[in-house]
C-alpha positions, -999 to +999 in steps of 0.1 A: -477-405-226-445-425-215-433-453-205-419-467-169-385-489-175-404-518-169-425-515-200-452-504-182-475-473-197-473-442-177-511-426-184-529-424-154-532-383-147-547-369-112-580-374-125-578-409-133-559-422-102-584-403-083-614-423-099-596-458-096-589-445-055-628-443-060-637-476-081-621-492-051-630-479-020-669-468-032-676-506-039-700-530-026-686-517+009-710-494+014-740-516+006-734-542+028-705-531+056-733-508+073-751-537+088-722-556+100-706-524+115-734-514+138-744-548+150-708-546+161-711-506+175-747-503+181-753-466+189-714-459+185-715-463+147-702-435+138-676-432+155-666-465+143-667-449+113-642-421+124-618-445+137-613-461+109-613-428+082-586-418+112-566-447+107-571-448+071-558-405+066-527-422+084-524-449+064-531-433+031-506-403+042-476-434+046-487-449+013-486-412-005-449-407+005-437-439+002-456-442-036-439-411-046-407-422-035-406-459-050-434-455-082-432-491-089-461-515-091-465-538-057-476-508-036-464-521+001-445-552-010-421-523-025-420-500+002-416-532+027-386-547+008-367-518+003-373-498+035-378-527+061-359-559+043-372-589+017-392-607+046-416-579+054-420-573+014-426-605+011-455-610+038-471-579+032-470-592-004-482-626+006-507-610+027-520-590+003-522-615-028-538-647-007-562-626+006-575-601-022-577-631-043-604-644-021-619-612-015-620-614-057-640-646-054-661-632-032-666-603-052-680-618-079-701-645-063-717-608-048-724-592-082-740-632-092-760-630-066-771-594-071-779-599-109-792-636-109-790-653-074-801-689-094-768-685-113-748-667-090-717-691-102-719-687-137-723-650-138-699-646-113-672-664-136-687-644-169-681-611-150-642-625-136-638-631-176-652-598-189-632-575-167-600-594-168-603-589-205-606-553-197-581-552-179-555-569-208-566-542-230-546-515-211-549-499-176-567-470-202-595-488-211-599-499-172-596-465-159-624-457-185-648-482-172-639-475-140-653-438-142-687-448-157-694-474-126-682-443-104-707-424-120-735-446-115-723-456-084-724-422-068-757-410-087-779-447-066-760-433-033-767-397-040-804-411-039-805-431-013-794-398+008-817-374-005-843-401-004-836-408+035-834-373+048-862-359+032-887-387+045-907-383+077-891-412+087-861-394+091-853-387+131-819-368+144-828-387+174-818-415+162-781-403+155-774-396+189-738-415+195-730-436+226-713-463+232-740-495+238-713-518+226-684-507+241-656-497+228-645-529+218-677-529+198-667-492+180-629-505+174-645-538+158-669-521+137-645-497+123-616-527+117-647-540+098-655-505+082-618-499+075-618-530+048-642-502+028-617-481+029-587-497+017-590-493-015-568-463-023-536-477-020-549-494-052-530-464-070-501-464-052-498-505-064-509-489-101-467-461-094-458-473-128-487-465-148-490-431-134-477-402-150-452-381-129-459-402-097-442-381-073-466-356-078-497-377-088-497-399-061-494-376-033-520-356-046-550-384-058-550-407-024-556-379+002-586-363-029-603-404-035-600-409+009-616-373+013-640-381-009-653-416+002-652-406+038-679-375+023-697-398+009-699-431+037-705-399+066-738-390+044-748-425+035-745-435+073-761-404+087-789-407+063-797-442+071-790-443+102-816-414+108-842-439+090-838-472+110-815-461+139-788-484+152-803-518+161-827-519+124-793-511+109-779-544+126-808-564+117-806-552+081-802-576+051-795-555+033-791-520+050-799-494+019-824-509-001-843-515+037-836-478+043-853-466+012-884-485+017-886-475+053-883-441+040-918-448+020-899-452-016-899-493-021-897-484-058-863-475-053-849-507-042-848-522-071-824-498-083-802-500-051-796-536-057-783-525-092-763-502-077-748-520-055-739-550-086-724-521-107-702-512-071-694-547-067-684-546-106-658-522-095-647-533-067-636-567-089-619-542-112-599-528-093-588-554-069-578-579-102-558-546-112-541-545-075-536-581-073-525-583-110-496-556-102-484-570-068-483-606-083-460-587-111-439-573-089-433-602-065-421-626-100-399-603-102-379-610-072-389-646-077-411-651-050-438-662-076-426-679-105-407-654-130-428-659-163-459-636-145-433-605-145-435-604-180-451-570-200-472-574-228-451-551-257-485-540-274-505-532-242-481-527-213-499-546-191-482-573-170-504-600-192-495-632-179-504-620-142-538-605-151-546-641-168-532-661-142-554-643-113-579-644-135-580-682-138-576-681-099-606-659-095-627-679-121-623-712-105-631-701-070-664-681-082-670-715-097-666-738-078-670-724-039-689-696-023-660-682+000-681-647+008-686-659+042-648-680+044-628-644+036-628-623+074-588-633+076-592-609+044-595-578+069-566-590+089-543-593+062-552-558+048-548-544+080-516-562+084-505-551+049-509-515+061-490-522+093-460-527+068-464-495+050-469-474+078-437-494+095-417-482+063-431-449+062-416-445+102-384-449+083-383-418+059-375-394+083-359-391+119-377-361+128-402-369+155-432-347+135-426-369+105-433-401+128-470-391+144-491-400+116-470-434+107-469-441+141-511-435+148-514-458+115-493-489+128-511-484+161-542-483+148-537-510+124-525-534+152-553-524+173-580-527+147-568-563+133-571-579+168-604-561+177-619-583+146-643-615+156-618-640+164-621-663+139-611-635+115-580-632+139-573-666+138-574-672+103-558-641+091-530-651+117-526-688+103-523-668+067-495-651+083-478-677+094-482-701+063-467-675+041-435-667+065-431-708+063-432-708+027-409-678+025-386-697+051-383-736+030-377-711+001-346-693+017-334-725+032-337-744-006-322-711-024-288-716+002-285-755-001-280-756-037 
């Protein structure tokens, strides 16, 4: 066990970045994206899905190199600043930060709603409290909670799939892929599929906490994207195979519907708590991400400078986790932004635009630049097939952020 020069405690081994690659990305995601995705795709569902595990191999590929090059916490605000320049830090930063916060908020209104929908609210802030506490105990203790919702996690799913398939509900036929949508339809449902995804860079933003990065990193984001694509391919085929395309569309909520069309109702139940304990980790580990970019942007004083500091007991950057925390808490209280956060897509898609932008850097060699290059295409591609209103908002995040950063420039050189 060491420690980074920042304070920060290096113990995060393969294993554990691998499961916090997993916390994030096998989240609620999987319960509820589905639906979404194939009312967008319709019969081209899956290869919505292989867009966007495409275009997240390319993305996660730029994020290994770049994390193993700069181990710091801030993920692609890092890589941005020093490989593009301070502006596209900063709005891949600012993009980041704005938007996971809401997608926090959101996050915990869905595990409310999943244990108590009369006190969604409340729960939702007692759950914000509970894992920020966690969280201030040491990215130890987080990693450690983070591999029991894993667990249960991938036992509901593992389920769900055997459940599915061996029904006689179950039809091949109804896995035969076209394209009823278009392919505007596939390229939107896999931008929306791709926000599923996302979560692995969650341990390149963790660089200082892992032990020998350069070798860790590399090695746990290709293992925790292999892995969730394994696992959304059999999820989607098996449910798919149980209410084809357009019941997928129409579905509330697309597994627990699957299992009782496969003749097992009694399985629900335990779907739904599945997919709380998933949501559970999905807060996790997006307070964890947000917590270290936040860090890592007081540093450079684009935040203000007391939420860089380290706690000297825990090694946790303390101040940051409680003031997201506080953030979090008071949006899950006081507003229901699950349905107000699409711009949350575009930034994250925008966010990986920057990394795979900084990635095309590394190396002059044209075979070093495919996979960089298929990422920032795909990313640009897959942001503007989103619903427009997503576009629109994430855009207008965009652009409020590059104003602030602007006034704060033009103050900084008047004094």
């Amino acid at each position: 066990m060491t420690r980074s020069d920042s304070g920060l405690r290096r113990t995060l081994g393969v294993r554990d970045a691998v499961v916090v690659g997993l916390g994030s990305m096998i989240g609620a995601g999987v319960f509820a994206a589905l639906g979404p995705a194939a009312r967008a795709a319709g019969s081209g569902l899956l290869l919505g899905l292989a867009v966007a595990a495409v275009v997240a191999y390319c993305n996660a590929m730029s994020s290994a190199r770049l994390a193993a090059l700069y181990p710091a916490s801030g993920g692609t605000y890092v890589y941005g600043r020093e490989r593009l320049g301070d502006f596209w830090g900063y709005l891949a930063g600012w993009s980041f930060v704005v938007g996971k916060t809401a997608s926090c908020a959101a996050m915990a209104l869905t595990v409310g709603t999943y244990v108590w929908p009369g006190r969604a609210h409340a729960v939702a802030v007692a759950a914000v409290v509970a894992l920020t506490a966690v969280n201030y105990g040491g990215i130890q203790k987080s990693a450690w909670l983070t591999r029991v919702i894993v667990a249960v996690v991938l036992v509901v799913l593992a389920c769900v799939v055997v459940v599915c398939l061996g029904s006689g509900q179950s039809d091949s036929g109804r896995l035969d892929i076209g394209l009823s949508s278009g392919v505007g339809g596939v390229f939107q449902a896999a931008g929306l599929l791709f926000f599923a995804f996302a979560g692995y860079a969650r341990v390149a933003t963790l660089g200082e906490e892992v032990r020998d990065p350069a070798r860790t990193i590399p090695r746990a984001i290709p293992l925790a994207l292999g892995i969730t694509l394994a696992v959304y391919a059999c999820v989607a085929v098996a449910v798919l195979s149980v209410l084809g395309a357009g019941g997928l569309g129409q579905a509330a909520a697309p597994l627990a519907d699957a299992v009782r069309a496969a003749g097992v109702p009694g399985l629900a139940p335990v779907v739904r708590v599945g997919a709380a304990v998933a949501a559970l980790g999905s807060l996790l580990a997006l307070i964890l991400g947000v917590s270290r970019t936040t860090l890592a942007m007081a540093r450079d004083r684009h935040l203000p400078e007391a939420l860089s500091a380290v706690h000297p007991r825990f090694q946790v950057p303390h101040r940051a986790e409680l003031a997201v925390g506080a953030v979090v808490a008071v949006l899950a209280a006081t507003v229901d932004v699950r349905g107000a956060i699409g711009f949350s897509s575009f930034g994250v898609l925008a966010y990986y635009a920057v990394a795979n932008a900084s990635a095309w850097t590394l190396s002059p060699a044209p075979s070093s630049r495919v996979l960089p290059a298929v990422g920032l295409l795909g990313c640009v591609t897959l942001a503007f097939a989103l619903p427009a209103v997503s576009v629109a908002v994430g855009a207008g995040v965009l652009v409020v952020g590059a104003a602030a950063y602007g006034v704060r420039r033009w103050v900084t050189q008047t004094r």
